[in-house]
C-alpha positions as CSV (number, residue, x, y, z in Angstrom):
1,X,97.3,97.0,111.5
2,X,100.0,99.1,112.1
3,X,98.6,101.1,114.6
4,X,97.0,98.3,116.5
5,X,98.1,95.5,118.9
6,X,96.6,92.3,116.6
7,X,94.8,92.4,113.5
8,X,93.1,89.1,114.9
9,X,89.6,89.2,116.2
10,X,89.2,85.7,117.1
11,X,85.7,84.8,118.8
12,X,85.5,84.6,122.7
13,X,85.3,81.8,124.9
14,X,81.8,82.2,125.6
15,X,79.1,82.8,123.2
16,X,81.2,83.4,119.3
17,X,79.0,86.2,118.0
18,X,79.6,87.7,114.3
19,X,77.7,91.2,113.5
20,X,76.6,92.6,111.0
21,X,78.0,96.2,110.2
22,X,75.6,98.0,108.8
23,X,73.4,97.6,111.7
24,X,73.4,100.0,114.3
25,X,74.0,98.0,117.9
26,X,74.5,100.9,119.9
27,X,78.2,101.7,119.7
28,X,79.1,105.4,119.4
29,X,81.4,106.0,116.2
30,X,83.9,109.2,117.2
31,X,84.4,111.5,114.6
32,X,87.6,111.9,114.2
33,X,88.3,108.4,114.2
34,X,86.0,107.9,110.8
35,X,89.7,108.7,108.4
36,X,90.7,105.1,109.9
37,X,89.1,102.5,107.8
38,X,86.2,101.4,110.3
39,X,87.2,97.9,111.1
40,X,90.5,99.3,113.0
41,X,87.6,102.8,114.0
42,X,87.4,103.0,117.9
43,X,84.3,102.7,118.8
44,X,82.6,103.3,122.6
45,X,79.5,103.1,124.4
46,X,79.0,104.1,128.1
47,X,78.0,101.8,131.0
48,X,76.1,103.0,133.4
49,X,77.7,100.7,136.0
50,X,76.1,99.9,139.8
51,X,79.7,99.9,141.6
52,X,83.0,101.5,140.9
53,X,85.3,99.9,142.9
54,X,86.7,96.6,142.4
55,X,87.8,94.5,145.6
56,X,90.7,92.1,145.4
57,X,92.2,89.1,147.6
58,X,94.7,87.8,145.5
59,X,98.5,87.8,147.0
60,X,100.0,88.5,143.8
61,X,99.1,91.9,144.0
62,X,99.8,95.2,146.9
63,X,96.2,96.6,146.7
64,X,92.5,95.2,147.7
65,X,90.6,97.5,146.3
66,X,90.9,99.3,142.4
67,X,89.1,101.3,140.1
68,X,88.9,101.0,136.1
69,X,87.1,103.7,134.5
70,X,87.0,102.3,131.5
71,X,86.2,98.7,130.2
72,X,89.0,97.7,126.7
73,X,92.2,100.1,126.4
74,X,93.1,101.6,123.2
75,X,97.1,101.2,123.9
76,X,96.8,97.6,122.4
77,X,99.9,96.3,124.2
78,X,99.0,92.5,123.0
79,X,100.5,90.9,125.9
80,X,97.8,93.0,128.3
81,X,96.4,90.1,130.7
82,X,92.8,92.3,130.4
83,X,91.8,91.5,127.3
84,X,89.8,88.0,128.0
85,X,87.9,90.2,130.1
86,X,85.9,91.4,127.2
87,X,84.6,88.2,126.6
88,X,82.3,88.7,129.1
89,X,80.4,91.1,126.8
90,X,80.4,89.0,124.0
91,X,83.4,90.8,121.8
92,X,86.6,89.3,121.0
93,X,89.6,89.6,123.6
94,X,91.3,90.8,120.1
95,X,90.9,93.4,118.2
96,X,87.5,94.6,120.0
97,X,89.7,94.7,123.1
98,X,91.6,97.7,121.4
99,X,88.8,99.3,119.5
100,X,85.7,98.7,121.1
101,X,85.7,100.6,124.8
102,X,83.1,100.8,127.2
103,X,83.1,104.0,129.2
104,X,81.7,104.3,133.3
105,X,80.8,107.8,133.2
106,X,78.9,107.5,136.3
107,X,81.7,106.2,138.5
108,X,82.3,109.7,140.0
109,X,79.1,109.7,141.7
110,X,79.0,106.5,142.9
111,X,82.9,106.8,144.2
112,X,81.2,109.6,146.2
113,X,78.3,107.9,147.4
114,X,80.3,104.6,148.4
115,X,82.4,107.2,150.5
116,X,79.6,108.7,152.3
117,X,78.3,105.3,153.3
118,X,78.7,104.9,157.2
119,X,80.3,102.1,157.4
120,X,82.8,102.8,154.6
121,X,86.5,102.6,155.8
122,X,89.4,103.6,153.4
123,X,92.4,102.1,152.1
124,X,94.0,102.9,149.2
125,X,92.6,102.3,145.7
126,X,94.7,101.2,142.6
127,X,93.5,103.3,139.6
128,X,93.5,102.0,136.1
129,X,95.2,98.5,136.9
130,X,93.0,96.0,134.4
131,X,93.1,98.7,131.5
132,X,94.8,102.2,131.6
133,X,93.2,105.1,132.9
134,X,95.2,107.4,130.8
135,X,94.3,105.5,127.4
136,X,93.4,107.9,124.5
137,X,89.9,108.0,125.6
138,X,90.7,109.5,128.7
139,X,91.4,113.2,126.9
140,X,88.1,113.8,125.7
141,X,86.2,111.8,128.6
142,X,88.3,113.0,131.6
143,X,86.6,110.6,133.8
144,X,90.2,109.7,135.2
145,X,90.1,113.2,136.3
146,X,86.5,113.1,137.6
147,X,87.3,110.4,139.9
148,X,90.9,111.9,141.3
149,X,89.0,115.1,142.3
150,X,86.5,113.3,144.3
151,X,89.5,111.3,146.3
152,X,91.1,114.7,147.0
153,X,88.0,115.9,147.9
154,X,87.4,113.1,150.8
155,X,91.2,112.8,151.4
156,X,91.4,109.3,149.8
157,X,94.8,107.7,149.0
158,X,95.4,106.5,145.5
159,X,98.0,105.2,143.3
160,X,97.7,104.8,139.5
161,X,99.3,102.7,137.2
162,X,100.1,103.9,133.6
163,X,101.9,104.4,130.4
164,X,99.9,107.1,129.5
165,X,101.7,110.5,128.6
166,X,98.2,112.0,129.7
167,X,98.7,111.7,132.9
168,X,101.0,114.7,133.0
169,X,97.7,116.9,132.7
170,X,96.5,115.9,136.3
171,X,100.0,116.5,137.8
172,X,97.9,119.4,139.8
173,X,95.4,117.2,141.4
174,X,98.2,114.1,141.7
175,X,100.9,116.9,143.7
176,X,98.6,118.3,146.0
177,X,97.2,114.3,147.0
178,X,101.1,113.5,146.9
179,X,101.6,117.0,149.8
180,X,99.9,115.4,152.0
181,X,100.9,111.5,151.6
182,X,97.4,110.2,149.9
183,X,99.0,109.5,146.1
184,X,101.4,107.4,144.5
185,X,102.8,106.4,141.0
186,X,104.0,103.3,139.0
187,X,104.8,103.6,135.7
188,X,104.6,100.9,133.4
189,X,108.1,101.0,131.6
190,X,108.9,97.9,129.4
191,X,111.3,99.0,127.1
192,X,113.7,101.7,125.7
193,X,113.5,100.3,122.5
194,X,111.2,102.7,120.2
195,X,110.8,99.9,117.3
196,X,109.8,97.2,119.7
197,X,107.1,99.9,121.7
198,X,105.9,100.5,118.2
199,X,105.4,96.4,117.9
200,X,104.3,95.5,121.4
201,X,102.3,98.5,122.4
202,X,101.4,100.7,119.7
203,X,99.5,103.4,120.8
204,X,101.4,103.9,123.9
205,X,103.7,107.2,125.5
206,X,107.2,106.4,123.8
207,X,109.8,105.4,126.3
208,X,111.5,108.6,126.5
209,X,108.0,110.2,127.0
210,X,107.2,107.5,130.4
211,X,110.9,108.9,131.1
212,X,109.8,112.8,130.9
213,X,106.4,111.2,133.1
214,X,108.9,110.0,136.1
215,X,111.1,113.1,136.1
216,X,108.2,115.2,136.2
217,X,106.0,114.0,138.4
218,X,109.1,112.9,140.9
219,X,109.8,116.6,140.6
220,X,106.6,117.3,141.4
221,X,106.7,115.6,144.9
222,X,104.6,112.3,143.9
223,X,106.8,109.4,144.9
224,X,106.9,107.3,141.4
225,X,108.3,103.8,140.3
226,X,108.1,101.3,137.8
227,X,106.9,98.1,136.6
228,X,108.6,96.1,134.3
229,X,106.1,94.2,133.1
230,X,106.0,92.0,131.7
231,X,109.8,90.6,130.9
232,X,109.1,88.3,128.1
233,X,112.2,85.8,127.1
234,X,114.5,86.8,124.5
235,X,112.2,89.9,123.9
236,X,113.0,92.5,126.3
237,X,114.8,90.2,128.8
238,X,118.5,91.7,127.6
239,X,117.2,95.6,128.8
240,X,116.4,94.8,132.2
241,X,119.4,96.7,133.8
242,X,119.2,100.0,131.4
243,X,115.5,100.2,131.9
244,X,116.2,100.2,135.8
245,X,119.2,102.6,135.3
246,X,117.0,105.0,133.1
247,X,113.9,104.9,135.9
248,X,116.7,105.4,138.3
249,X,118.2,108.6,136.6
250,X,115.0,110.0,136.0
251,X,113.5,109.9,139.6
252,X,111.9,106.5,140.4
253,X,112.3,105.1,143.7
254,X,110.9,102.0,143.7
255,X,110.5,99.4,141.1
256,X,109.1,95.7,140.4
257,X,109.0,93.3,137.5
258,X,106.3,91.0,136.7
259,X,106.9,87.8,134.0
260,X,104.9,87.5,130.9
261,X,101.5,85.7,131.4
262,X,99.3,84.0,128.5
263,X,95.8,83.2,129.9
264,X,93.5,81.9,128.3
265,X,93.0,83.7,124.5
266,X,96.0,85.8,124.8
267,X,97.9,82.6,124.4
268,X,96.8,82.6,120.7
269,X,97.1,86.4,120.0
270,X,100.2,86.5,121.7
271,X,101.9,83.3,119.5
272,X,100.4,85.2,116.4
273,X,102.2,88.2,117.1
274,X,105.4,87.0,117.7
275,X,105.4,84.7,114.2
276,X,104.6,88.1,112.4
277,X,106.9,90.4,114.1
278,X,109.6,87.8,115.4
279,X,109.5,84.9,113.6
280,X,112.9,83.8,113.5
281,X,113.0,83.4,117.7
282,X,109.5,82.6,117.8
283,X,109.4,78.9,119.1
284,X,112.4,79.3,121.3
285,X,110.2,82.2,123.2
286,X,107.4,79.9,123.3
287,X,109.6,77.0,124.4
288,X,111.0,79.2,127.0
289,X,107.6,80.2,128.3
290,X,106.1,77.0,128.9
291,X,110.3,76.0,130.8
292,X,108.6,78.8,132.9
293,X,105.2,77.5,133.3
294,X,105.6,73.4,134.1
295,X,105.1,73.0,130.4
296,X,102.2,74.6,129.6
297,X,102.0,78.4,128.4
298,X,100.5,79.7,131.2
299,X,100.2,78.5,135.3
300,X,97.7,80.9,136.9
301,X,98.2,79.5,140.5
302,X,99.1,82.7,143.4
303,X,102.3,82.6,143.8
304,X,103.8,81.3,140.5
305,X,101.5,82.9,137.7
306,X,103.7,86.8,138.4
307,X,107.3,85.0,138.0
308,X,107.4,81.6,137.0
309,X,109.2,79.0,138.0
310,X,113.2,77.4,137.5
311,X,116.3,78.6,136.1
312,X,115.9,81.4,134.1
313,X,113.0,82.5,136.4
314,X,115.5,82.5,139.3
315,X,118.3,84.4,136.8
316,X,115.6,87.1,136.1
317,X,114.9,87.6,139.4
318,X,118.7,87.6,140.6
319,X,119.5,90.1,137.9
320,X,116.7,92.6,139.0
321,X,117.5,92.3,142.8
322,X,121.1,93.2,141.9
323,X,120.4,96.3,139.9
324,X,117.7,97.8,142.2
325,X,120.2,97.1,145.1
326,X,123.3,98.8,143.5
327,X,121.0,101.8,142.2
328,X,119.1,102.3,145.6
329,X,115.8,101.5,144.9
330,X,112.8,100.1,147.0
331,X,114.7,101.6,149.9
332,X,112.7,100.1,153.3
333,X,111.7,103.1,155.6
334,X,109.0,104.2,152.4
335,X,106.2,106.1,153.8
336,X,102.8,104.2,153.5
337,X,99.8,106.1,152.4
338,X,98.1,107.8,154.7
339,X,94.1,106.7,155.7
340,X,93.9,108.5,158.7
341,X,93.0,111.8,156.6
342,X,89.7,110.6,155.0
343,X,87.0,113.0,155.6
344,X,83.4,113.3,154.4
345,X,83.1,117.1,152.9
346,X,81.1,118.2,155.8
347,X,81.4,115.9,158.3
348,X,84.2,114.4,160.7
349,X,87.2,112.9,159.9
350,X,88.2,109.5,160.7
351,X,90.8,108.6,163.0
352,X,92.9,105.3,160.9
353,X,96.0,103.9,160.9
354,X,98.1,104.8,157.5
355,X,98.5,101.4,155.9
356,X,101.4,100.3,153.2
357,X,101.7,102.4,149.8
358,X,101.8,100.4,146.2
C-alpha cells in the first residue's frame, strides 16, 4: 500500500459490514484509477446533502461555522482525526476513509440559498477542516471552486485549511477575497522530511511544494500560516523549529501547533502504522502518548485533547512559543476578517462588525 495511508480496513464501530465486490452498491469507479489494483481503486458516489455548512461550539477551535465539500480525503495522512467519521456510513475509518469518497455536489446552491435567507448573518467559514478541500478529487470535481465563487459573489469571508498543491489554481478567486479582507490561509505543514511525508501522508503536496503554496499565495496578498499538526513524539517533534523557520522564510505570518490525537479507531490504525514503518521506537511513542493523555491514548476533554498534558507537553509548547517569537510571527494588531461586506447579489448590504480572522 505504498500509496496509501493503511492497508488496514478494520470494521467500524457501528454496524461491521463486509461486501461483496462483484455487486454493484452504487459507488462510481473513475477510470483512470482502474490501473490500481481495485482494492486500493478510489471509488466516489455523490450526496445530495440538505445543508452545507457545519456549525461548531467547541473552544478548541477559531471558527463556528465550516464547510467540507467532500466526505473521506484521498491524502491518507493516517493520523487524520476525520476518519471515524466514516463510520457513520457504514465503511471502515481505514482504508475506505482514503478510497471511498463521498462528494456534495449540491453544496453550491445551497451555500447560496442559506445566504439569501433573511435572517442569515455572516461570519467566517472554515473550508475543508474535517477532510481537505484540495484532495485529488477536487481537480476533476471543482466543487472547492464552486463554493469560493459563490462567497465572493455575496462578499463572504473564508479561510481554508490545506496541504493541497491544488489550491494554487484558485489563487484568482482567493487574491481578489484576500483585496478586500474576506480570505485567509493555513497551511497544514508537518514536516520537511520527504521520506516521512511519503509514510505519514502519502498522497499529499511535498513539503517543498506547501513551501512554493505559502510563497505564492503570501505574494499574492492572502495573509497565510501554518499548522503544525499534529507534533507526534519522537516522530516529527525534533523539526519543530526548521519547519517554523521555513514557513517564516517563505511568507507565513502566523502559525499554531496542535498535538497528535488517537480517537477512537485511529488508535488502532495509528499503532499499526508505526510497528510497520517505525518499529524500533514504536512503544516508547505510544508510551509517550498516553504520558500525554493521563494514561490512556487519547483524552478528548476541550481544553486538553489539542495539547496534552505535563512535561513534555509544556516543553513542546515552550519550544514553539520561542521560535514564533524570535521569528515574528502571530504578530497582535492582525486584521480580522471583514463581515461588514456581505451583500445579497441584488440586494442591500449589511452593516456588521468585522470579527477575528483564523
Amino acid at each position: 500500500m505504498r500509496t496509501r495511508g493503511t492497508g488496514n480496513n478494520p470494521h467500524n464501530r457501528y454496524q461491521p459490514l463486509t461486501s461483496d465486490r462483484d455487486m454493484d452498491d452504487g459507488w462510481y469507479h473513475d477510470p483512470d484509477d482502474m490501473l490500481c489494483p481495485d482494492s486500493v481503486a478510489t471509488q466516489v458516489i455523490d450526496e445530495q446533502v440538505r445543508s452545507i455548512i457545519s456549525t461548531n461550539q467547541s473552544p478548541d477551535v477559531p471558527f463556528d461555522q465550516s464547510i467540507n465539500p467532500y466526505r473521506g480525503c484521498e491524502h491518507g495522512c493516517i493520523y487524520c482525526f476525520a476518519r471515524p467519521t466514516h463510520a457513520y456510513w457504514d465503511l471502515s475509518p481505514g482504508l475506505d476513509f482514503e478510497t471511498r469518497l463521498i462528494a456534495k455536489p449540491n453544496g453550491a446552491r445551497l451555500l447560496r440559498q442559506t445566504f439569501d435567507k433573511p435572517n442569515y448573518m455572516p461570519s467566517p467559514i472554515a473550508l475543508g477542516v474535517n477532510t481537505d478541500a484540495y484532495q485529488p478529487l477536487e481537480k476533476k470535481r471543482r466543487l472547492t471552486r464552486e463554493l469560493l465563487q459563490v462567497l465572493r459573489e455575496y462578499n463572504h469571508p473564508v479561510s481554508v485549511i490545506t496541504k493541497g498543491a491544488l489550491i494554487l489554481r484558485d489563487l484568482d478567486l482567493l487574491a481578489s477575497l484576500a483585496r478586500d479582507g474576506l480570505c485567509s490561509v493555513r497551511v497544514s505543514l508537518t514536516t520537511l522530511d520527504n521520506d516521512l511525508k511519503r509514510r505519514m501522508e502519502p498522497r499529499t503536496a511535498a513539503p517543498a511544494t506547501r513551501l512554493k503554496i505559502l510563497r505564492e499565495l503570501s505574494d499574492a496578498g492572502v495573509p497565510t500560516g501554518i499548522i503544525m499538526g499534529p507534533v507526534i513524539p519522537f516522530i516529527n517533534d525534533a523539526e519543530i523549529e526548521a519547519v517554523l523557520e521555513a514557513a517564516a522564510e517563505n511568507g507565513a505570518q502566523r502559525a499554531s501547533w496542535v498535538m497528535l490525537r488517537l480517537p477512537l479507531e485511529i488508535h488502532e490504525l495509528f499503532e499499526d502504522w508505526l510497528l510497520r514503518h517505525f518499529p524500533d521506537r514504536a512503544r516508547h511513542v505510544m508510551n509517550r502518548i498516553r504520558d500525554l493523555r493521563g494514561g490512556k491514548a487519547n483524552d478528548s476533554r476541550f481544553g486538553h485533547r489539542m495539547r496534552g498534558q505535563g512535561v513534555y507537553a509544556d516543553l513542546i509548547r515552550q519550544r514553539f512559543n520561542r521560535k514564533v517569537k524570535k521569528l515574528g510571527l502571530n504578530q497582535p494588531g492582525a486584521e480580522p476578517l471583514r463581515t461588514d461586506l456581505f451583500a445579497r447579489p441584488g440586494g442591500e448590504q449589511l452593516n456588521l462588525i468585522p470579527v477575528a480572522s483564523i
